[in-house]
C-alpha atoms as one frame of an Amber mdcrd trajectory, in Angstrom:
protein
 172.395  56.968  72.969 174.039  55.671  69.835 177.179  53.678  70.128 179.675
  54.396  67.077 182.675  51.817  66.170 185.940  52.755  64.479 188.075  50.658
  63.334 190.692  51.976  66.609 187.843  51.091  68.769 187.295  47.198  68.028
 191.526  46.871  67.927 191.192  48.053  70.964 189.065  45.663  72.368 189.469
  42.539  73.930 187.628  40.461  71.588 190.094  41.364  68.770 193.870  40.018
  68.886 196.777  41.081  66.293 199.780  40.334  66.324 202.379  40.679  63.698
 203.271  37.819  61.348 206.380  35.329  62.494 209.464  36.041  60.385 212.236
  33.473  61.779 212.527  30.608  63.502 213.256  31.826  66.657 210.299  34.153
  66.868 207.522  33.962  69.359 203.778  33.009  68.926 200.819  34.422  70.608
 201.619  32.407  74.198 205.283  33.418  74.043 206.719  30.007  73.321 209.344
  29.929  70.772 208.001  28.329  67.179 209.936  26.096  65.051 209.477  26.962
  61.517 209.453  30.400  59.623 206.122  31.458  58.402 205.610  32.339  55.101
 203.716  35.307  55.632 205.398  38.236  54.191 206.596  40.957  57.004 204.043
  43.144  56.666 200.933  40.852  57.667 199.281  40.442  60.493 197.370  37.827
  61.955 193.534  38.016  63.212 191.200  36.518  65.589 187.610  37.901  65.729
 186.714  35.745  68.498 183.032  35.759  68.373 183.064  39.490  67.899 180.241
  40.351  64.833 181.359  43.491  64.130 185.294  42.050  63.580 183.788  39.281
  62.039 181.951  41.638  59.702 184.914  43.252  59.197 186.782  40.832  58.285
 183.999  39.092  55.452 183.732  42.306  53.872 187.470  42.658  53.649 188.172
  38.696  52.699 185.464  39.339  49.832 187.148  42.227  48.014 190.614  40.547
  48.431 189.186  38.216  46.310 188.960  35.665  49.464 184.917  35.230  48.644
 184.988  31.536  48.002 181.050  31.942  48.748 179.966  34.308  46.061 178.278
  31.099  44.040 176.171  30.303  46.971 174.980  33.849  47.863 171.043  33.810
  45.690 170.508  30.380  47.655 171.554  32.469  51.504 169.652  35.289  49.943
 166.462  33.425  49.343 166.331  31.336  52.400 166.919  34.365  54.300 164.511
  36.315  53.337 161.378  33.189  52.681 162.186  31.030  55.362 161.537  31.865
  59.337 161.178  30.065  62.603 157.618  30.371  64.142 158.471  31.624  67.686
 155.357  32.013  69.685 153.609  33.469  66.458 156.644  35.573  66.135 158.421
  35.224  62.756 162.509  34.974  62.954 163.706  34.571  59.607 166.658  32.722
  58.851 168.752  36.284  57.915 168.044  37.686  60.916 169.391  35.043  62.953
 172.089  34.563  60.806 171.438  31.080  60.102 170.713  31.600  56.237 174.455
  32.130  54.997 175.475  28.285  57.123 172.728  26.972  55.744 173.162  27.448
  52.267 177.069  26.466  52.360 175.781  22.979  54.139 172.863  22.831  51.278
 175.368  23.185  48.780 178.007  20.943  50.026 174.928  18.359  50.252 173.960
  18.893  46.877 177.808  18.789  45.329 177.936  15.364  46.948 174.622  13.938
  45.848 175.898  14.462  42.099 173.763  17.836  41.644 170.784  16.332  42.828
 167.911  17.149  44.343 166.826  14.491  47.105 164.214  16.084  49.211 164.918
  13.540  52.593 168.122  14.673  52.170 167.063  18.221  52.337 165.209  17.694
  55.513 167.508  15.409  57.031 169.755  19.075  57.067 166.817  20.692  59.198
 166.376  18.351  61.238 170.101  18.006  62.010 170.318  21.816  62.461 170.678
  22.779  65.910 168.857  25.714  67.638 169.679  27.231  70.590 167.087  28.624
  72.598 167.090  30.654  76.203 170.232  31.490  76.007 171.344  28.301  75.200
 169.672  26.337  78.248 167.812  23.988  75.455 168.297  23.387  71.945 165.689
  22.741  69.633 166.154  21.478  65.696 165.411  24.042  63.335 162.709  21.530
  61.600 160.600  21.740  64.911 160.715  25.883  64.420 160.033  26.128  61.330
 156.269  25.458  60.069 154.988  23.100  57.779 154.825  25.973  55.162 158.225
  27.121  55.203 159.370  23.880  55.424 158.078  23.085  51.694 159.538  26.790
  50.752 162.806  25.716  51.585 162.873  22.309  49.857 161.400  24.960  46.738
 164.379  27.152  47.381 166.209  24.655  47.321 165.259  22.643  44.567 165.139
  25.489  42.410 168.777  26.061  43.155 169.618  22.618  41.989 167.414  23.395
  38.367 169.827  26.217  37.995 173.155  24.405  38.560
């Protein structure tokens, strides 16, 4: 049995709120309580919340990107390489980073890290990120740092990723 989603279907869920924009200062917000300054929104917008919904959140990349809103265009060949080279080792099962949609995070915090090293490449610095990365695991009874799930192999991939990245900048 296939499940289909329409755009009618996910407004309609819980997980996704709109509401229209505020237009005066005696408008309401979400809660009811009366705000105090005008937004600047014009009166046609609406506000939205995806709350942990992946198919609204989806929704709502692909739309910020061709708005223009894709601030993360520069850093998408580093989340497209470490997605796609670099896995967790799971009981000999390989998760890469893409499919646990840890790749796209990763790269924005890589590239952050590398911006404020002076666009350059410091390998402890690098691993310091994996080992600060948080995993959680059984349904998030433990959590485990993504440097103790990833082997020694695709540990040195990254830094390679990742180091190439820097030779391009």
């Amino acid at each position: 049995r296939t499940s289909r989603f329409t755009m009618s279907t996910l407004v309609g869920s819980s997980a996704f709120t709109a509401r229209p924009a505020l237009r005066s200062a005696s408008a309401r917000d979400a809660r009811g309580r009366a705000t105090s300054a005008p937004s600047r929104r014009s009166p046609s917008s609406v506000v939205c919340r995806a709350d942990g919904n992946p198919f609204v959140e989806g929704w709502l990349d692909l739309s910020a990107t061709v708005t223009g809103g894709g601030a993360d265009l520069g850093i998408s060949e580093l989340a497209e390489n470490l997605g796609s080279d670099v896995y967790m080792d799971i009981n000999g099962w390989h998760l890469f980073l893409k499919d646990a949609k840890y790749h796209i995070p990763l790269a924005r915090i890589v590239s952050n890290r590398i911006a404020a090293d002076g666009n350059r490449f410091d390998e402890q610095a690098v691993l310091q990120i994996l080992k600060d990365c948080p995993v959680k695991v059984g349904g998030g009874k433990s959590t485990v740092k993504l440097f103790d799930l990833m082997p020694n192999m695709c540990v040195q991939d990254f830094t390679k990723i990742v180091e190439d990245y820097v030779d391009d900048l």
